[in-house]
Structure formats: structure tokens, C-alpha cells
TIKOL-458047 format. One line per 2 residues: their letters; for each residue x, y, z of N, C-alpha, C. Coordinates in Angstrom, 2 decimals. Each point is the difference from the previous one (the first is absolute). Example, Ala and Ser with C-alpha at 12.3 -4.5 7.8 and 13.67 -1.06 7.14 Angstrom:
BEGIN
as = 13.19:-5.69:7.80:-0.89:1.19:0.00:0.90:1.20:0.00  -0.35:1.05:-0.72:0.82:1.19:0.06:-0.77:1.09:0.73
REM end
This chain:
BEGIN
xx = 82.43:-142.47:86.88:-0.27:-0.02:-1.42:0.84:1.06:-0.70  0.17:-0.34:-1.34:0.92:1.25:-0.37:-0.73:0.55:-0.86
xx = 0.63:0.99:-0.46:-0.88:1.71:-0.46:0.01:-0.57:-1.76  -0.72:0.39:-0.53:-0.25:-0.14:-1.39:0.70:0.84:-0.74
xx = 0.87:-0.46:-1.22:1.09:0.34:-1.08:-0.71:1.96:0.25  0.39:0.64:-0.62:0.07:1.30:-0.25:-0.41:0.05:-1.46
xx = 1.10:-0.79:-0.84:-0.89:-0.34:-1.50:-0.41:-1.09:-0.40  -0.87:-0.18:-1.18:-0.39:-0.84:-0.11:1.31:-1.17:-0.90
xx = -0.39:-1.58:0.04:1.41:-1.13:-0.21:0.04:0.57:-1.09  -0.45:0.19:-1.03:0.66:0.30:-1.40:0.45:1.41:-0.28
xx = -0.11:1.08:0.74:0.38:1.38:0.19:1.53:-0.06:-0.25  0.79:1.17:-0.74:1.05:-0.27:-0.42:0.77:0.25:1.35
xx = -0.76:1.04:1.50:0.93:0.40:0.68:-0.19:-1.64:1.05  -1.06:-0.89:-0.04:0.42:-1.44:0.40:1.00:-0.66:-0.01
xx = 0.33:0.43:-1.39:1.06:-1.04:-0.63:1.27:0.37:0.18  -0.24:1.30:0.45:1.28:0.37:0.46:0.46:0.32:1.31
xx = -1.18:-0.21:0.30:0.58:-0.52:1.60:0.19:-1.17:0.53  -0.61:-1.00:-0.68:0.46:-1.21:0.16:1.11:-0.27:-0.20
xx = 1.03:0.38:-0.73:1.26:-0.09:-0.27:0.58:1.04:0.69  -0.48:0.75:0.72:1.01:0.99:0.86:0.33:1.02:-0.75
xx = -0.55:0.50:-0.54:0.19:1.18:-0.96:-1.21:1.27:0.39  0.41:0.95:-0.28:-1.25:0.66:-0.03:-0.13:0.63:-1.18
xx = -1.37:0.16:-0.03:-0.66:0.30:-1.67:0.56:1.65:-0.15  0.22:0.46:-1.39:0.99:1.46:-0.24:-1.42:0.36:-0.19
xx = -1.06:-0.18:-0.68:-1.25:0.89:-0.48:-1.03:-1.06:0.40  -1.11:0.58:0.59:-1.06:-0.82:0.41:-1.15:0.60:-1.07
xx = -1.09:-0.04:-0.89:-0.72:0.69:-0.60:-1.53:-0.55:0.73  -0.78:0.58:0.31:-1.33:-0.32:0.80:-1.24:-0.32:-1.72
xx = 0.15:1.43:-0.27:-0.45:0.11:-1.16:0.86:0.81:-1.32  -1.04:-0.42:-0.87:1.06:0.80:-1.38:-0.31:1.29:-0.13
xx = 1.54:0.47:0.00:-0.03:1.20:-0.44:-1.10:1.01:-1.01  0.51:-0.96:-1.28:-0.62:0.59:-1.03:-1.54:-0.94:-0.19
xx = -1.34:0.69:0.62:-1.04:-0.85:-0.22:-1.21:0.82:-1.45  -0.78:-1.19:-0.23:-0.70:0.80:-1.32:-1.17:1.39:0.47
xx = -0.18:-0.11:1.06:-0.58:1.61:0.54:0.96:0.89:-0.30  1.08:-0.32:0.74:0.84:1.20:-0.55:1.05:0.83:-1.27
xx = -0.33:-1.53:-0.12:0.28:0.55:-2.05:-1.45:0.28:-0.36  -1.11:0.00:0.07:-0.77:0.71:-0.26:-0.37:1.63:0.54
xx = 0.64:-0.04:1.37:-0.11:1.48:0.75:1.17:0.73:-1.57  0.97:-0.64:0.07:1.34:0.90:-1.05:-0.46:0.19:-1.08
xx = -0.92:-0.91:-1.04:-0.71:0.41:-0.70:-1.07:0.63:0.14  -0.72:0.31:0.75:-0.47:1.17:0.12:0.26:1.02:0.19
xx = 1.30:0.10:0.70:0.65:1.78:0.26:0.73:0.15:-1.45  0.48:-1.34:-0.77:1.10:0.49:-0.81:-1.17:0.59:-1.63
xx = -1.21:-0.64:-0.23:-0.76:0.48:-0.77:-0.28:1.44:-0.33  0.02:0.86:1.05:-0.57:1.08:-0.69:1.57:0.82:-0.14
xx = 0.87:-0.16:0.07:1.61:-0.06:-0.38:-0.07:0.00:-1.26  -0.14:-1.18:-0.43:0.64:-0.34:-1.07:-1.23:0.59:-0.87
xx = -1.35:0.34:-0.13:-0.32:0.66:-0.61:0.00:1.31:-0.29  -0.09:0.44:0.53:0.78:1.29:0.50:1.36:0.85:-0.87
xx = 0.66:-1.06:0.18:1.33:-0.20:-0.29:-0.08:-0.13:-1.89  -0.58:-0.87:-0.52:-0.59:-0.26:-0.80:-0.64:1.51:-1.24
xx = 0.31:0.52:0.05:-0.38:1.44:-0.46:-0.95:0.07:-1.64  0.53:-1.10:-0.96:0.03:0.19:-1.05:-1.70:-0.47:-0.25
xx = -0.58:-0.97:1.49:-0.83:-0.26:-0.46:-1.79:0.94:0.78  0.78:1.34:0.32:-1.31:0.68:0.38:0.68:1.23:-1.05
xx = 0.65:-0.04:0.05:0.80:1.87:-0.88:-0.37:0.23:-1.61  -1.91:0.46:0.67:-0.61:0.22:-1.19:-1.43:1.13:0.48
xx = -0.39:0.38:-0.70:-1.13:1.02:0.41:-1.15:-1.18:-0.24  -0.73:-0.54:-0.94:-1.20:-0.83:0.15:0.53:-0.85:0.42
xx = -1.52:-1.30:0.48:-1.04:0.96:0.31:-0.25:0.79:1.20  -0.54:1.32:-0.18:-0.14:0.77:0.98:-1.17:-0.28:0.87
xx = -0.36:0.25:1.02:-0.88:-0.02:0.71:-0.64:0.70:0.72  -0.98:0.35:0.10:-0.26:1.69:0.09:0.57:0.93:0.00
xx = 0.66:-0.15:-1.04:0.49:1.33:-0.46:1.83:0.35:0.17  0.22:-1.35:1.17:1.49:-0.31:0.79:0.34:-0.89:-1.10
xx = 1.70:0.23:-0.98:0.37:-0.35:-0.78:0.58:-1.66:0.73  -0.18:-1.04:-0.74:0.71:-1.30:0.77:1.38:0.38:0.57
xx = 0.81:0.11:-0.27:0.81:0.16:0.68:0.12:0.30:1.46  -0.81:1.37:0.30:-0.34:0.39:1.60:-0.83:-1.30:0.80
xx = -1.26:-0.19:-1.02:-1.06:-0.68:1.11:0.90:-1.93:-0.03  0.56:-0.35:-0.84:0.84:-1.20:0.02:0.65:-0.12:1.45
xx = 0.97:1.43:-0.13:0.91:0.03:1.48:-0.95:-0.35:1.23  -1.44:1.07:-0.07:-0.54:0.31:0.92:-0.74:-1.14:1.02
xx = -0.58:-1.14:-1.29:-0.41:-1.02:0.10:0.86:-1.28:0.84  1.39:0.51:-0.42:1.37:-1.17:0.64:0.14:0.49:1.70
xx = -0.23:0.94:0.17:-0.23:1.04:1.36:-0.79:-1.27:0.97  -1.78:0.15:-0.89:-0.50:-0.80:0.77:0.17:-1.80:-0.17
xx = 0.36:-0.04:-0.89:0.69:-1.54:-0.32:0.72:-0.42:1.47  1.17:0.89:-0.08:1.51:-0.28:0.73:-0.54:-0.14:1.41
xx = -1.09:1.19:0.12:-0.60:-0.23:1.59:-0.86:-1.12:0.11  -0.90:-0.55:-0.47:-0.15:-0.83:0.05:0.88:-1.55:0.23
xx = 1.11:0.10:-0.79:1.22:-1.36:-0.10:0.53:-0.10:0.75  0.65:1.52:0.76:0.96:0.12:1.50:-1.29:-0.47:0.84
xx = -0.99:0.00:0.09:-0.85:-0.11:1.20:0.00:-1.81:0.09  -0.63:-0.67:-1.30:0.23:-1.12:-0.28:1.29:-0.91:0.67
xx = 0.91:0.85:-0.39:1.95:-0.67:0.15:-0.05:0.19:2.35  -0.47:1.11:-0.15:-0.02:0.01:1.62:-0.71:-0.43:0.66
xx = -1.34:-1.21:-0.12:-0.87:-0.68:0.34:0.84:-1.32:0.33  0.42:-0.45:-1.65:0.64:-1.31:0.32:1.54:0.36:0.74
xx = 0.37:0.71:0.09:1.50:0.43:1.01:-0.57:-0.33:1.00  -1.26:0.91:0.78:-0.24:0.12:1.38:-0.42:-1.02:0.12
xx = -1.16:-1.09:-0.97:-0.67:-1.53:0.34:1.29:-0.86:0.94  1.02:0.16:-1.37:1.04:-0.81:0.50:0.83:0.19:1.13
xx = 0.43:1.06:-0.05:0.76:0.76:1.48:-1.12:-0.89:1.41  -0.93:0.30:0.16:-1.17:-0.27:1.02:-0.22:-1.48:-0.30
xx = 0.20:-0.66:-0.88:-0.05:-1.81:0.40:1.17:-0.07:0.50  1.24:0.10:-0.56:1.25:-0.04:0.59:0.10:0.54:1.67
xx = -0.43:1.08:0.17:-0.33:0.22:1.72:-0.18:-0.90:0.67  -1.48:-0.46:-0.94:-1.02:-0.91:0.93:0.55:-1.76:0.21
xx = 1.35:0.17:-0.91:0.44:-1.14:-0.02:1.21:-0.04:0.86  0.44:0.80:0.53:1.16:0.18:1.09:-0.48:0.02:1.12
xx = -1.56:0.86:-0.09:-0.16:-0.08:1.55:-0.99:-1.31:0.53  -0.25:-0.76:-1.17:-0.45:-1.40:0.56:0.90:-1.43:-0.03
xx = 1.43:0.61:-0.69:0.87:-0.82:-0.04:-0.13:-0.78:-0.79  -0.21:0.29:-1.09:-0.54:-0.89:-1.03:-1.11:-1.06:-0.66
xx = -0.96:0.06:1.38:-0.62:-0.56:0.02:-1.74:0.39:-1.04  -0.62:-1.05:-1.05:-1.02:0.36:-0.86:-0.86:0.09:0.44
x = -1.42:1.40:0.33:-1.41:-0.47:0.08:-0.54:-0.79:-0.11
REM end
């Protein structure tokens, strides 16, 4: 009996081996997926506010007694930790299916 294709018939690196070619880029999965434009928006958020100056660079309102300006920053502190923690959940989710998908060979639960 013979051994079963490597990819699947409509796979672009199929098609190019059927014709004796071999495929220049094989892609498993996409690069750019919507977890991880959401991980980038989350690291790139407290950036750009941040960055953003014109819209904390004011003394009210104060808050106990800490003029906005300070407790604004202080607040983005715990924001940002919070967002990096968020952005490195879905990194590591994904990193660890991708594992789990090499070392079962592709095969779905």
C-alpha cells in the first residue's frame, strides 16, 4: 500500500509537487492572526496614551489631593500591567496550541 500525500490535494505545496516543483513558502498557519493584533493593541495602547500628553497635562481633577496629571500617569502604570499581562496570555495560548499541534502532527481533539 502506499503512504498517504504529506499535504492535503488542494494544498498549494500538492500542486506543486505534482508538477515536479517544489513549493518556495509553505504557510501552516497565518502569520498575522486576530489574537495577535489584539495582543499589539494592547501593548501599543498605553503608548499612545501616554504619548498623547495634551490630554492629561492639567492639574484637575485632583484626587486626594494628587493633581491629575500624577494620578492619570499612575493609573496607566496599572492599566499597562494589566494589558501586557492580557497581550502575554493570548501569545502564550497561542505559542502552546501551536506546540500541541506539532507534536500531534496536526492532528484535532
Amino acid at each position: 500500500m502506499s503512504e498517504p500525500p504529506e499535504h492535503p490535494p488542494g494544498h498549494a505545496a500538492a500542486q506543486a509537487s505534482a508538477y515536479g516543483h517544489k513549493p518556495l513558502l509553505t504557510v501552516r498557519n497565518p502569520v498575522l492572526t486576530v489574537p495577535l493584533i489584539v495582543a499589539g493593541a494592547c501593548l501599543a495602547i498605553p503608548f499612545v496614551a501616554m504619548l498623547w500628553v495634551d490630554s492629561y497635562a492639567r492639574l484637575t481633577p485632583a484626587f486626594i489631593g494628587i493633581p491629575f496629571f500624577y494620578w492619570y500617569q499612575m493609573l496607566w502604570v496599572l492599566v499597562s500591567t494589566l494589558l501586557t499581562t492580557v497581550a502575554y496570555v493570548i501569545v502564550r495560548r497561542r505559542e502552546e496550541a501551536a506546540r500541541r499541534e506539532r507534536h500531534t502532527g496536526g492532528a484535532r481533539e
